[in-house]
C-alpha positions in Angstrom: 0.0 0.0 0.0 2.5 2.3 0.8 4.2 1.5 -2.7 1.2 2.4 -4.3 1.1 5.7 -2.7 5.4 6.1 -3.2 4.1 5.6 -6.9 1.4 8.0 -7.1 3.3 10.6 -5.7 6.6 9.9 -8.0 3.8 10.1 -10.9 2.1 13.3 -10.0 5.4 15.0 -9.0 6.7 13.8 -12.8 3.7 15.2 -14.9 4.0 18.4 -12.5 7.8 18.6 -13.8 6.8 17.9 -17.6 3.9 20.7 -17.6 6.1 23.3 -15.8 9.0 22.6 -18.2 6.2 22.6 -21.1 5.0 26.1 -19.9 8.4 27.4 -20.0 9.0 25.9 -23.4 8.9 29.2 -26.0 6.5 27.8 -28.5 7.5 28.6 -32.2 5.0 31.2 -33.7 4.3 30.9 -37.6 5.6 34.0 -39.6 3.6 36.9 -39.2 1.6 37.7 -42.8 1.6 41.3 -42.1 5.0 42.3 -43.0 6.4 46.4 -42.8 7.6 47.7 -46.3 11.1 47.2 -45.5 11.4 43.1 -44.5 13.1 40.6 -46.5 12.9 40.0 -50.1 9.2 38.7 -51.6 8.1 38.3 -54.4 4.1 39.2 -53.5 3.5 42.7 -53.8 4.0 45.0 -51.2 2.0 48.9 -50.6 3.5 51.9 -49.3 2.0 55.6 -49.3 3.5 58.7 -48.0 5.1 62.1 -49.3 7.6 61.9 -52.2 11.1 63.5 -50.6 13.5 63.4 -53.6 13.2 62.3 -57.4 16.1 61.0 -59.6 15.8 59.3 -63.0 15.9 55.9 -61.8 13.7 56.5 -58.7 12.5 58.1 -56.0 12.1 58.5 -52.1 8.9 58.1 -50.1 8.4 59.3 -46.4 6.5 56.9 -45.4 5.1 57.6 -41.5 5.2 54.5 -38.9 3.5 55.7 -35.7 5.4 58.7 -34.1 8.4 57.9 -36.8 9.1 58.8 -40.5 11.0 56.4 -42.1 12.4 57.3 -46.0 12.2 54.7 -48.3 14.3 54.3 -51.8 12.2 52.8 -54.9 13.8 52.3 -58.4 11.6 52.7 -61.7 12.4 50.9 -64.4 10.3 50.6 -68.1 8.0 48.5 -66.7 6.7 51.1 -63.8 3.2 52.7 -64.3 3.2 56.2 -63.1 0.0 57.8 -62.9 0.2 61.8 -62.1 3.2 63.7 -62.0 6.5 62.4 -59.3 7.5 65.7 -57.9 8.8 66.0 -54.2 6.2 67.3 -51.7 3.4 65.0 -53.6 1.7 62.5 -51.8 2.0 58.9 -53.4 1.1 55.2 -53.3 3.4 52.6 -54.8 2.8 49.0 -55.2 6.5 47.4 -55.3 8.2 44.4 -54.8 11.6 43.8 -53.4 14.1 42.3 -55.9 17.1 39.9 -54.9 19.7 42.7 -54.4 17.1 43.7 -51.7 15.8 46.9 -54.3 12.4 48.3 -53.8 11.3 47.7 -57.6 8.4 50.2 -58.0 5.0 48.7 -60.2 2.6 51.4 -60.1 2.6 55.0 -58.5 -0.2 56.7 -57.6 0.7 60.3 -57.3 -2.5 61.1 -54.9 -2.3 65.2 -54.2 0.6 68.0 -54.6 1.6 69.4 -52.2 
């Protein structure tokens, strides 16, 4: 009888141990689908919008606004960019882009929203 109870107790005190160590266990989380516009490489298409800060021939800044921050990001146009309104800095834009493998922001369409 009292082996019984020696047993019971080394049982109970063993499944306490394995659900303590399994609550401390981090448990893996699947990769978030909502991803910032400046994350690793993807192929899906991505959206930013914010004001334009600087245009060059092969591209342009965006101030994009994160919370309390600003953070600029650098897109590159090529032939196959579609560019609705006119890119000037101040303007409010949208882009759809993806990222390339060199880690580029490859603009597909712009959206100049407003002027100023």
């Amino acid at each position: 009888m009292i082996r019984n109870f020696l047993r019971a107790g080394l049982l109970a005190a063993s499944l306490a141990g394995i659900a303590v160590y399994a609550a401390q266990t981090p448990q893996q989380q699947p990769p978030s689908q909502s991803q910032s516009p400046k994350q690793s490489p993807s192929a899906s298409s991505q959206t930013a919008s914010g004001k334009i800060g600087a245009v060059a021939s092969d591209g342009f800044t965006l101030e994009v606004n994160q919370g309390s921050s600003t953070q600029t990001l650098r897109f590159v146009t090529d032939s196959n960019t579609k560019v609705k309104g006119k890119l000037e800095a101040g303007a409010t834009a949208a882009v759809e882009y993806t990222t390339d493998g060199s880690g580029r922001n490859v603009a597909q369409t712009i959206v100049v929203e407003s002027n100023g």
